[in-house]
FIKOLZA-1660 file (N, C-alpha, C; in steps of 0.1 Angstrom, whole numbers, plus 5000, padded with zeros to 4 digits):
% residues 203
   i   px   py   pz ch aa at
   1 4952 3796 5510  A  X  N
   1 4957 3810 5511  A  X CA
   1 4946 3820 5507  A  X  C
   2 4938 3815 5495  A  X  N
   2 4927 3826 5492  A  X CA
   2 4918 3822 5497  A  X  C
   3 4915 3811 5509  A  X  N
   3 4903 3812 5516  A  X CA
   3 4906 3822 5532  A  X  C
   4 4913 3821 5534  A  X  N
   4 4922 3829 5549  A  X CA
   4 4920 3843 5539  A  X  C
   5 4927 3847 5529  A  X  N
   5 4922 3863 5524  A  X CA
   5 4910 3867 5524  A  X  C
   6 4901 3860 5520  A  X  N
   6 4887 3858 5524  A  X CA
   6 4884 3862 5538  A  X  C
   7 4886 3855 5544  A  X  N
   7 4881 3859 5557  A  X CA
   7 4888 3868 5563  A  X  C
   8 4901 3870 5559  A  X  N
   8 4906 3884 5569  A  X CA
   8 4895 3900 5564  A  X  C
   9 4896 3898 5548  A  X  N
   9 4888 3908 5542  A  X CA
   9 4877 3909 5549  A  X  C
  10 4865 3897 5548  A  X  N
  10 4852 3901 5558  A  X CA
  10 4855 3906 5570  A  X  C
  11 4863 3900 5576  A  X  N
  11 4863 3904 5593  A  X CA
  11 4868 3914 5596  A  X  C
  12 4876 3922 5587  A  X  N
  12 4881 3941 5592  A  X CA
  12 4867 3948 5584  A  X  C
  13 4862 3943 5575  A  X  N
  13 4851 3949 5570  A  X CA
  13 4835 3947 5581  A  X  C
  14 4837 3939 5591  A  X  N
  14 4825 3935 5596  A  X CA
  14 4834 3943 5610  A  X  C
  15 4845 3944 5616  A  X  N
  15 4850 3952 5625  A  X CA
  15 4849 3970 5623  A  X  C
  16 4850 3969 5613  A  X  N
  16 4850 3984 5608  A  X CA
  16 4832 3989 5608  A  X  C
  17 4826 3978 5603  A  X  N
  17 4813 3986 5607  A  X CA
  17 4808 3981 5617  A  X  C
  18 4813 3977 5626  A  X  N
  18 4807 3972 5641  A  X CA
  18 4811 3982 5651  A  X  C
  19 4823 3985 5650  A  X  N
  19 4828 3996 5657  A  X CA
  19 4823 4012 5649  A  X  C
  20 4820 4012 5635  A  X  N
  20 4820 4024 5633  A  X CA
  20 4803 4030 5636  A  X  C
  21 4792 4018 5637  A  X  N
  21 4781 4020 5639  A  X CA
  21 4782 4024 5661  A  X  C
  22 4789 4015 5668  A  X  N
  22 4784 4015 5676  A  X CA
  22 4792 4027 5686  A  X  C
  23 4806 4032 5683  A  X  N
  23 4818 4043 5683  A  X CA
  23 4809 4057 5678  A  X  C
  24 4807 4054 5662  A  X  N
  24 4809 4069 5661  A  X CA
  24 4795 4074 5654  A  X  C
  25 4784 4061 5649  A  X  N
  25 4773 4065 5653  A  X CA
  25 4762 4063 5666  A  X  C
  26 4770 4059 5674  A  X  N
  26 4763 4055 5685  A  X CA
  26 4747 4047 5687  A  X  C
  27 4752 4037 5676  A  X  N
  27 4740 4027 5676  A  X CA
  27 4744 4017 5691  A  X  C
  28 4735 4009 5688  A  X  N
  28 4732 3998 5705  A  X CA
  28 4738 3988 5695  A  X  C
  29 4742 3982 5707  A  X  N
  29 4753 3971 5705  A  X CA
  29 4748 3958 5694  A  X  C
  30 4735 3955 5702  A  X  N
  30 4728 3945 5689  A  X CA
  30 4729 3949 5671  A  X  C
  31 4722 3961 5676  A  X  N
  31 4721 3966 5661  A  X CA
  31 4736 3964 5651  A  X  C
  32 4743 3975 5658  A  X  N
  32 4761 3973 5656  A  X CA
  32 4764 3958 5646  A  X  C
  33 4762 3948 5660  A  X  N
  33 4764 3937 5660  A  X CA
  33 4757 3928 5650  A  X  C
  34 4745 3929 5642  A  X  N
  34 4738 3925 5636  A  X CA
  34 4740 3926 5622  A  X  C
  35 4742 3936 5620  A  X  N
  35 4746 3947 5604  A  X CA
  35 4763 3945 5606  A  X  C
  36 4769 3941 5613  A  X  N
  36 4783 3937 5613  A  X CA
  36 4783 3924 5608  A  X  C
  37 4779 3912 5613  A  X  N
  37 4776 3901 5610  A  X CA
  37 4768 3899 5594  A  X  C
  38 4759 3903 5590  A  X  N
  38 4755 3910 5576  A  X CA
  38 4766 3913 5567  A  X  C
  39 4774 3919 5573  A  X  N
  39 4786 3927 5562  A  X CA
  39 4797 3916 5561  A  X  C
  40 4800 3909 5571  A  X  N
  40 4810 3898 5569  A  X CA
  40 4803 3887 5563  A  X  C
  41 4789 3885 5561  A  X  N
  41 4790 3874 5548  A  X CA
  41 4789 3876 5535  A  X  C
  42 4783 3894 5536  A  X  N
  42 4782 3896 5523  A  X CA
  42 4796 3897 5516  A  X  C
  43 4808 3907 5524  A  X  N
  43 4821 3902 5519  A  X CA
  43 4827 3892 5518  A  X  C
  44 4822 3881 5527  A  X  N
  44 4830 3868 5525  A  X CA
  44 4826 3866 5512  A  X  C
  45 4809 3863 5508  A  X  N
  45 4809 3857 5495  A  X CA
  45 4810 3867 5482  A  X  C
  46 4810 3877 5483  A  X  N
  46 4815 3885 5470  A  X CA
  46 4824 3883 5469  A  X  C
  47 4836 3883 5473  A  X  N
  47 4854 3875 5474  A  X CA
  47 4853 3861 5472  A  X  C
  48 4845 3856 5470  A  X  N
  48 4848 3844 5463  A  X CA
  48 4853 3845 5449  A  X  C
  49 4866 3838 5450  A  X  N
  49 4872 3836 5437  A  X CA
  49 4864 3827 5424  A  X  C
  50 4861 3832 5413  A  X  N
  50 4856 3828 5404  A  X CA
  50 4866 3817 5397  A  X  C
  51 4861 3803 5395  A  X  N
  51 4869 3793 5391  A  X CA
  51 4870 3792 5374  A  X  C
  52 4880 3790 5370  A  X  N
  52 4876 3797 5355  A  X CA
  52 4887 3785 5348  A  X  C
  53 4881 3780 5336  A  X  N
  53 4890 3771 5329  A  X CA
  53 4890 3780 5314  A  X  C
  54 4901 3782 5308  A  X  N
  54 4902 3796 5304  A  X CA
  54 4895 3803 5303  A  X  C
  55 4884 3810 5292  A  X  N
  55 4873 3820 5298  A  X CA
  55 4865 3816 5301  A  X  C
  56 4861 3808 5307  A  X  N
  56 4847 3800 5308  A  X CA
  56 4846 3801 5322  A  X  C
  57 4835 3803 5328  A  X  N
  57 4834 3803 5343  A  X CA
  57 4831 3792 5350  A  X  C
  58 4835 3780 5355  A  X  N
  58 4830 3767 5357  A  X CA
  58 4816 3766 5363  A  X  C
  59 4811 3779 5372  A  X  N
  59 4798 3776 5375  A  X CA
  59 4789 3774 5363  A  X  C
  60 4790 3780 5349  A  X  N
  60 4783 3779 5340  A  X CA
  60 4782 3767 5338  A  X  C
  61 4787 3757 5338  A  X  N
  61 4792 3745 5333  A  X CA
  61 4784 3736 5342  A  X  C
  62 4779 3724 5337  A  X  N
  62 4773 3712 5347  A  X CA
  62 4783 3702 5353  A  X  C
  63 4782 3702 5365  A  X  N
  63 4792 3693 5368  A  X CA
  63 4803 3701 5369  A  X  C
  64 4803 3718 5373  A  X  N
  64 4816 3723 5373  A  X CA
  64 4828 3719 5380  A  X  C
  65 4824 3722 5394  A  X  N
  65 4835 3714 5403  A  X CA
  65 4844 3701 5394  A  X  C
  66 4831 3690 5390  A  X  N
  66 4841 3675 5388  A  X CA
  66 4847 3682 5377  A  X  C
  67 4849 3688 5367  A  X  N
  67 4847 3694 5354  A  X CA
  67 4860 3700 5357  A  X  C
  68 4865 3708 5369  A  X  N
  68 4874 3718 5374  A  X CA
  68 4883 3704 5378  A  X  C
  69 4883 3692 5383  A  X  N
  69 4890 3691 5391  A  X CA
  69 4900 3681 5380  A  X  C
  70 4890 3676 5370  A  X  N
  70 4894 3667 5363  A  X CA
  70 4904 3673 5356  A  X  C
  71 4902 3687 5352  A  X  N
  71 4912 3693 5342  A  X CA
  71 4924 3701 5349  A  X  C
  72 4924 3702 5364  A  X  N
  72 4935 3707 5372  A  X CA
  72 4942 3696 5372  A  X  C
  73 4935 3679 5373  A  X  N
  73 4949 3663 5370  A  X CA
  73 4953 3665 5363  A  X  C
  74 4946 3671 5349  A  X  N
  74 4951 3666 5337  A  X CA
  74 4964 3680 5336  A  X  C
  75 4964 3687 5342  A  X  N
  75 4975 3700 5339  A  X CA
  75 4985 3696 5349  A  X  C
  76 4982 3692 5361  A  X  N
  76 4994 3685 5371  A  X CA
  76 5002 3677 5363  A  X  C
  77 4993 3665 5352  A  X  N
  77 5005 3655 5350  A  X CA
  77 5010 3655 5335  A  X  C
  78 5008 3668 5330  A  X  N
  78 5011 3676 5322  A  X CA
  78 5026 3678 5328  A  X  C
  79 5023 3688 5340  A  X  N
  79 5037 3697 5344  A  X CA
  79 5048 3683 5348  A  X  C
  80 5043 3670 5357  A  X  N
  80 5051 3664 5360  A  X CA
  80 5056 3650 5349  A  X  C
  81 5055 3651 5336  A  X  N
  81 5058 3648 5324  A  X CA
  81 5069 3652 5322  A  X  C
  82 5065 3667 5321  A  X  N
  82 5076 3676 5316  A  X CA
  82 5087 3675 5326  A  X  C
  83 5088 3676 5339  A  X  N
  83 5095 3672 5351  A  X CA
  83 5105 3662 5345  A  X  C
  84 5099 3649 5343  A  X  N
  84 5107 3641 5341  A  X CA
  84 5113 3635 5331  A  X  C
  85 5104 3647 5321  A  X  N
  85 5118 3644 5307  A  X CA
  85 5128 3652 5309  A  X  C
  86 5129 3659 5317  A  X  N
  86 5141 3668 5320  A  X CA
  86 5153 3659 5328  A  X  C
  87 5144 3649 5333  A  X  N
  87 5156 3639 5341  A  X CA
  87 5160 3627 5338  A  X  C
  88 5152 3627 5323  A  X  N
  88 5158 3613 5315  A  X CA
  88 5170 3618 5304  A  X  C
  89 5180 3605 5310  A  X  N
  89 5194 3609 5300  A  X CA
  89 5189 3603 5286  A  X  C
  90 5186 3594 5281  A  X  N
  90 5187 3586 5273  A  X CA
  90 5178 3593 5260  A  X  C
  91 5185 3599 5246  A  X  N
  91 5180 3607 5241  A  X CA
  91 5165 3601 5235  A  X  C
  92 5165 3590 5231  A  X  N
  92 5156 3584 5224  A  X CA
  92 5141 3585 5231  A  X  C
  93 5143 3577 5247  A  X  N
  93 5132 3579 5253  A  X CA
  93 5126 3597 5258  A  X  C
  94 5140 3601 5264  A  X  N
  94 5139 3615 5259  A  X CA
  94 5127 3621 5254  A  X  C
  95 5128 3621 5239  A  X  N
  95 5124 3628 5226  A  X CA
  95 5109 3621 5225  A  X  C
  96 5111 3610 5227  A  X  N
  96 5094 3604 5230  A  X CA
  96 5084 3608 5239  A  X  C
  97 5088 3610 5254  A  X  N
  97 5085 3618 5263  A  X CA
  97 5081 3635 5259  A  X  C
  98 5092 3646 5255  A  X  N
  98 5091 3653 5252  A  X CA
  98 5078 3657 5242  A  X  C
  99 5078 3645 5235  A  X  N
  99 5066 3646 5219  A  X CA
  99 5054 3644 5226  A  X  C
 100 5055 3634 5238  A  X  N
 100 5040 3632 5245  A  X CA
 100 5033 3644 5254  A  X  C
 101 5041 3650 5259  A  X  N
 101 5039 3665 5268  A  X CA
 101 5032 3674 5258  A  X  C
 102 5044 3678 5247  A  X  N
 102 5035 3684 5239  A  X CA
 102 5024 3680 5230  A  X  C
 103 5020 3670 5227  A  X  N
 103 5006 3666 5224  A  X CA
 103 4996 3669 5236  A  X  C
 104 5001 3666 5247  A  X  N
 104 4988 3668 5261  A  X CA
 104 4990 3680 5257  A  X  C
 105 4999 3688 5257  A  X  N
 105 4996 3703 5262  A  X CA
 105 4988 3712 5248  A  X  C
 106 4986 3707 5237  A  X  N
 106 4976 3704 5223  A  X CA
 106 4966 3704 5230  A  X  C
 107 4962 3689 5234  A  X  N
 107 4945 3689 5241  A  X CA
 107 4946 3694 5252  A  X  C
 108 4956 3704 5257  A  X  N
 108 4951 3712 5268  A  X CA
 108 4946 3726 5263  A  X  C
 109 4949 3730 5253  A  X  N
 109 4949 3742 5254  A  X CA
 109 4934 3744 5244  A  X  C
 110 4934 3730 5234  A  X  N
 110 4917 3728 5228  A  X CA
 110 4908 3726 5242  A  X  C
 111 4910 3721 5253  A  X  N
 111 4901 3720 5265  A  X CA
 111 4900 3730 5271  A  X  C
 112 4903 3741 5271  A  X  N
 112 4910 3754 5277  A  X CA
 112 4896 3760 5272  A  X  C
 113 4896 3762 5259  A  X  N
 113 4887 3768 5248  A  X CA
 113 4870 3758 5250  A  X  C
 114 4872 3750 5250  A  X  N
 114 4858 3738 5246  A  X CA
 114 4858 3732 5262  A  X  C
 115 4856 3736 5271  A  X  N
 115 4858 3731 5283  A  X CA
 115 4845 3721 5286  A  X  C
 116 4836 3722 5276  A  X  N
 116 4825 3709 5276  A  X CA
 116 4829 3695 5278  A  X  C
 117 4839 3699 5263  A  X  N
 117 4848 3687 5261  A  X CA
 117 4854 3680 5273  A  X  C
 118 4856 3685 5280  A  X  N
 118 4863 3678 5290  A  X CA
 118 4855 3665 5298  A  X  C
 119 4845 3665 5299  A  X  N
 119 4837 3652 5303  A  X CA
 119 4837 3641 5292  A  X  C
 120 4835 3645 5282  A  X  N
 120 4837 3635 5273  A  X CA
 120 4850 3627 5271  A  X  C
 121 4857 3639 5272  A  X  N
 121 4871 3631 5273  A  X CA
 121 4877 3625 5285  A  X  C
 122 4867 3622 5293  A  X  N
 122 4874 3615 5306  A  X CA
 122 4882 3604 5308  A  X  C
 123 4878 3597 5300  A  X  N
 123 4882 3581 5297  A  X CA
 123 4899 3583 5294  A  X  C
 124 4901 3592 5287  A  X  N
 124 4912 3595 5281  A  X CA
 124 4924 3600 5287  A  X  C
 125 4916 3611 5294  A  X  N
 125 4923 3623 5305  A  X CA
 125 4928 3613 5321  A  X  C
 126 4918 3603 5319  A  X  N
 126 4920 3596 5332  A  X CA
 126 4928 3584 5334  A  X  C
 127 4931 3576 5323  A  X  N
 127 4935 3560 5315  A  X CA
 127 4945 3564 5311  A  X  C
 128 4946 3572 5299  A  X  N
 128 4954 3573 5291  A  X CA
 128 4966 3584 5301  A  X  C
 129 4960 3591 5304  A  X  N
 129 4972 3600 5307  A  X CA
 129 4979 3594 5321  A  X  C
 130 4972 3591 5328  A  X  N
 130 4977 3581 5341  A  X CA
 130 4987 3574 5333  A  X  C
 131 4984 3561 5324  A  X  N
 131 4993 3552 5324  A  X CA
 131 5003 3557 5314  A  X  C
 132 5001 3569 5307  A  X  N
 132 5019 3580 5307  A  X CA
 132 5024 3577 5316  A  X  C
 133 5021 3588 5329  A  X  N
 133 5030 3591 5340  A  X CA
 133 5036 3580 5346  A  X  C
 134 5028 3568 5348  A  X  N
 134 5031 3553 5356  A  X CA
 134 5046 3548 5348  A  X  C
 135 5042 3549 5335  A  X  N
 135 5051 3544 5328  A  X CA
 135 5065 3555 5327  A  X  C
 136 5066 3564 5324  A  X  N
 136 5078 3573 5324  A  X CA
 136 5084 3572 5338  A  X  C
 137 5074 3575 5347  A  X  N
 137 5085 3574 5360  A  X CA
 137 5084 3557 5364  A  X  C
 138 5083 3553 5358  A  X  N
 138 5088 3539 5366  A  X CA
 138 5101 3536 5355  A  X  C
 139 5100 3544 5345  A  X  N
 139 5117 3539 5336  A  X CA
 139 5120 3549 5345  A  X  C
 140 5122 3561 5349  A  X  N
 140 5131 3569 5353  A  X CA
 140 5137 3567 5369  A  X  C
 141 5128 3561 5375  A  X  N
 141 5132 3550 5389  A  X CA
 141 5137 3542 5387  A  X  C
 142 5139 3535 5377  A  X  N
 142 5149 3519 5375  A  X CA
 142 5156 3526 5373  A  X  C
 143 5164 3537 5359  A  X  N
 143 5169 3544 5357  A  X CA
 143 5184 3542 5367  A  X  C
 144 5180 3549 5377  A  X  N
 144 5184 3558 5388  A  X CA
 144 5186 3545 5396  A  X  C
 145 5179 3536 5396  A  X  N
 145 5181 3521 5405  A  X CA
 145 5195 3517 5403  A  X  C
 146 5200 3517 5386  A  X  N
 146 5214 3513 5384  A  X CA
 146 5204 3497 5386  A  X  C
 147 5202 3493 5379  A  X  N
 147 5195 3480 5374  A  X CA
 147 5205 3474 5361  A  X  C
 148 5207 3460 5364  A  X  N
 148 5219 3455 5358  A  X CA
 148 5214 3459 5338  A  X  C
 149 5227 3458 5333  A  X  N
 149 5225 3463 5317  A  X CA
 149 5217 3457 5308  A  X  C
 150 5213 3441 5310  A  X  N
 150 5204 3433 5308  A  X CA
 150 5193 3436 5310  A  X  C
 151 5189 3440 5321  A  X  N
 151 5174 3440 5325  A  X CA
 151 5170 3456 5320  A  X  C
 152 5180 3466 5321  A  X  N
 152 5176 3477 5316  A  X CA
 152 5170 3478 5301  A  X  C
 153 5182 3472 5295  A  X  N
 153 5179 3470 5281  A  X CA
 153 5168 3465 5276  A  X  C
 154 5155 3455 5283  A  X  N
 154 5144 3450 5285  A  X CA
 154 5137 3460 5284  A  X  C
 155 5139 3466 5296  A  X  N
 155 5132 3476 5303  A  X CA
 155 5129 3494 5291  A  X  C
 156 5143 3493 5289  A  X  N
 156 5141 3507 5278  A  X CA
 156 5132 3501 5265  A  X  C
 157 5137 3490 5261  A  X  N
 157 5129 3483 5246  A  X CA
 157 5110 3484 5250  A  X  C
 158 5108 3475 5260  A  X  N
 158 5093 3480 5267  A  X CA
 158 5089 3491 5268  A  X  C
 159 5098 3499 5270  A  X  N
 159 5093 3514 5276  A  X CA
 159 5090 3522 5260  A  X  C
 160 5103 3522 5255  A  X  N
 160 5101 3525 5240  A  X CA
 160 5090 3522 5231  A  X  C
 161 5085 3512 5230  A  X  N
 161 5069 3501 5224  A  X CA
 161 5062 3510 5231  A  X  C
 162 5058 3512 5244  A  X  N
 162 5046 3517 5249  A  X CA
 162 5049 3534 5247  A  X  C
 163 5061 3540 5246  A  X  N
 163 5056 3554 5239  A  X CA
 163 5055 3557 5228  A  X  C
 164 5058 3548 5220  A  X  N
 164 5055 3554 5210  A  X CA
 164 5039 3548 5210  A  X  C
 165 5034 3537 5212  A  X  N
 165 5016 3532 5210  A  X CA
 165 5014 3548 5221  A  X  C
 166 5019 3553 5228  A  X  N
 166 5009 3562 5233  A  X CA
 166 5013 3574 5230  A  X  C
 167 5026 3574 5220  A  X  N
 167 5024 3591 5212  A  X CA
 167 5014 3587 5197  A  X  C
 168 5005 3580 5200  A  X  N
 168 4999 3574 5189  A  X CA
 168 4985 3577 5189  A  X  C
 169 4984 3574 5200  A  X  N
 169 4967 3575 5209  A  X CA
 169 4964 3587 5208  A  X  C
 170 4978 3598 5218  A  X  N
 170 4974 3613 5224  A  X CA
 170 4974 3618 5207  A  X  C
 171 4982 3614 5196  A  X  N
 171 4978 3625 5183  A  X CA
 171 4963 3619 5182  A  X  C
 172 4961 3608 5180  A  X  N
 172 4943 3606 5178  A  X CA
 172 4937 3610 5182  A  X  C
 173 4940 3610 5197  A  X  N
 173 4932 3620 5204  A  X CA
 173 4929 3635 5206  A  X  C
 174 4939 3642 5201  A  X  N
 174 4941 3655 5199  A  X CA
 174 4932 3655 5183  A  X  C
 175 4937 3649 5174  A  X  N
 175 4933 3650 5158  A  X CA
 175 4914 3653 5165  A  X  C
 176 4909 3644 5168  A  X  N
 176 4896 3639 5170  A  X CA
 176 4887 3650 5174  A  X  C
 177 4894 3659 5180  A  X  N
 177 4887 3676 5185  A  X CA
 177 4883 3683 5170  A  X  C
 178 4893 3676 5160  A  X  N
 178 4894 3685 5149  A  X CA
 178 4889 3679 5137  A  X  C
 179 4882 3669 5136  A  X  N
 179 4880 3662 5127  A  X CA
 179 4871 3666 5119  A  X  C
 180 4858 3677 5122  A  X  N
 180 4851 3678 5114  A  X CA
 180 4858 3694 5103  A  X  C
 181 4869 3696 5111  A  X  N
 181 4874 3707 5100  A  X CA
 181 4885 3699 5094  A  X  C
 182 4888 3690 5095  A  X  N
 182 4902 3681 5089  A  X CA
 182 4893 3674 5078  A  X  C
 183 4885 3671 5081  A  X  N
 183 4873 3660 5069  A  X CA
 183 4871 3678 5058  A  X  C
 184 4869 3687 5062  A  X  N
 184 4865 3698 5055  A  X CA
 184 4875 3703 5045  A  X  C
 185 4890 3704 5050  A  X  N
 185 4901 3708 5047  A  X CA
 185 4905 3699 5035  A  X  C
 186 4900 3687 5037  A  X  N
 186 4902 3679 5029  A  X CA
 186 4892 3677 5015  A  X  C
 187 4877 3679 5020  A  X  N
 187 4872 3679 5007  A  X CA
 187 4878 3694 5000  A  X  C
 188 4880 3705 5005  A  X  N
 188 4884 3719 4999  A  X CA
 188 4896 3714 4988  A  X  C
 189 4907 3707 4996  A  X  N
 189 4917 3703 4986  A  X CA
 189 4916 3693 4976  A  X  C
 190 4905 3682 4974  A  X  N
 190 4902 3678 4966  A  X CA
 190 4899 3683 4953  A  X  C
 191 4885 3696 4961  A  X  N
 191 4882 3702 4948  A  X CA
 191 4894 3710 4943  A  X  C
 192 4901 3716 4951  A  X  N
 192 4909 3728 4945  A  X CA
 192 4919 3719 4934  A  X  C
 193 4923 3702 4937  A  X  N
 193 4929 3696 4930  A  X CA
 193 4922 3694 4913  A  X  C
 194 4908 3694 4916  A  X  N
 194 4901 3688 4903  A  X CA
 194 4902 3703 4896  A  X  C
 195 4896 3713 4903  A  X  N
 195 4896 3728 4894  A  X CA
 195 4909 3730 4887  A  X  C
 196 4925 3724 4891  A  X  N
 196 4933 3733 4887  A  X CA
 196 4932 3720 4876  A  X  C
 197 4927 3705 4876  A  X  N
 197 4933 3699 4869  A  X CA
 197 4927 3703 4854  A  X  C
 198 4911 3707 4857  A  X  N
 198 4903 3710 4851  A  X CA
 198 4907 3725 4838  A  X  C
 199 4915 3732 4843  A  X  N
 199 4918 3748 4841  A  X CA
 199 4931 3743 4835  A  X  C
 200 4936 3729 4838  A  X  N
 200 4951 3731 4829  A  X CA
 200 4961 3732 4835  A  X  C
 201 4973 3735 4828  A  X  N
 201 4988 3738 4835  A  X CA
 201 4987 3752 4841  A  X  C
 202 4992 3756 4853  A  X  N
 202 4990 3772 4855  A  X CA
 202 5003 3777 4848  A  X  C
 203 5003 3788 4837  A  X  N
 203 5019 3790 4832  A  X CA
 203 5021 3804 4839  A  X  C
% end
């Protein structure tokens, strides 16, 4: 859709001065024609949409494109997470699911800001968050299968083991952005613990 806006834009802008040079200033058709062709690329590429992972401009970025594309998966299976805890009855797996969305959408919004990060974190963004999605919708397909009560019961107990090991991962993995101010936070409250112990009862 914004590459067709694109080109409709150049091409009334490369019509408009083709006819306005050769109409109404009565240039020669070449010329016209020349300096029309001129103006439709320079509009096409000024209209290029700037790709942007929150403020950051991806061309600034090395590897912008793979950089853009990796973090447009990771917001798709973001959204279709959230999709499908809306269509799981079962409160428990539910609430598991729900906790795992919002942890991704945590290291979405630190990748949003640190968009460097995002190569580093590929392993993560690609493994980890894939074998979420594999695993929720394939409980939410049996689900819906009507799969005898036995095998379900299997099936939810498995499913349950692997979200919680992977609402376990995504907090480690989110924590890990933050570690050198969490290691910081922590010596501050040490000391603040030794000064008050140091200073007494506060009365």
């Amino acid at each position: 859709m914004i590459e067709v806006s694109r080109t409709i834009k150049a091409l009334i802008a490369s019509l408009l001065t083709f006819f306005g040079l050769l109409v109404g200033l009565k240039r020669s058709f070449w010329i016209a024609a020349i300096l029309a062709i001129g103006v439709y690329t320079g509009v096409y590429l000024i209209s290029k949409p700037k790709m942007m992972i929150g403020n950051t401009d991806v061309e600034a970025l090395e590897n912008g494109e793979e950089i853009q594309a990796i973090f447009n998966e990771f917001e798709l299976r973001i959204e279709f997470l959230i999709t499908l805890a809306d269509s799981i009855k079962d409160k428990s797996i539910k609430t598991k699911v729900i906790e795992l969305s919002r942890t991704s959408k945590d290291i979405k919004s630190y990748l949003e800001n640190n968009p460097r990060q995002i190569t580093k974190s590929r392993y993560f963004l690609d493994y980890y968050m894939k074998t979420a999605e594999e695993i929720v919708k394939n409980y939410s397909n049996l689900d819906k299968a009507n799969v005898s009560e036995d095998k379900f019961k299997e099936i939810k107990e498995k499913t349950s083991r692997s979200l919680d090991l992977l609402n376990e991962i995504f907090k480690r993995q989110r924590d890990s952005y933050y570690k050198d101010k969490i290691t910081q936070l922590e010596v501050e409250t040490d000391l603040l613990e030794q000064t008050m112990k140091l200073g007494g009862d506060i009365k």
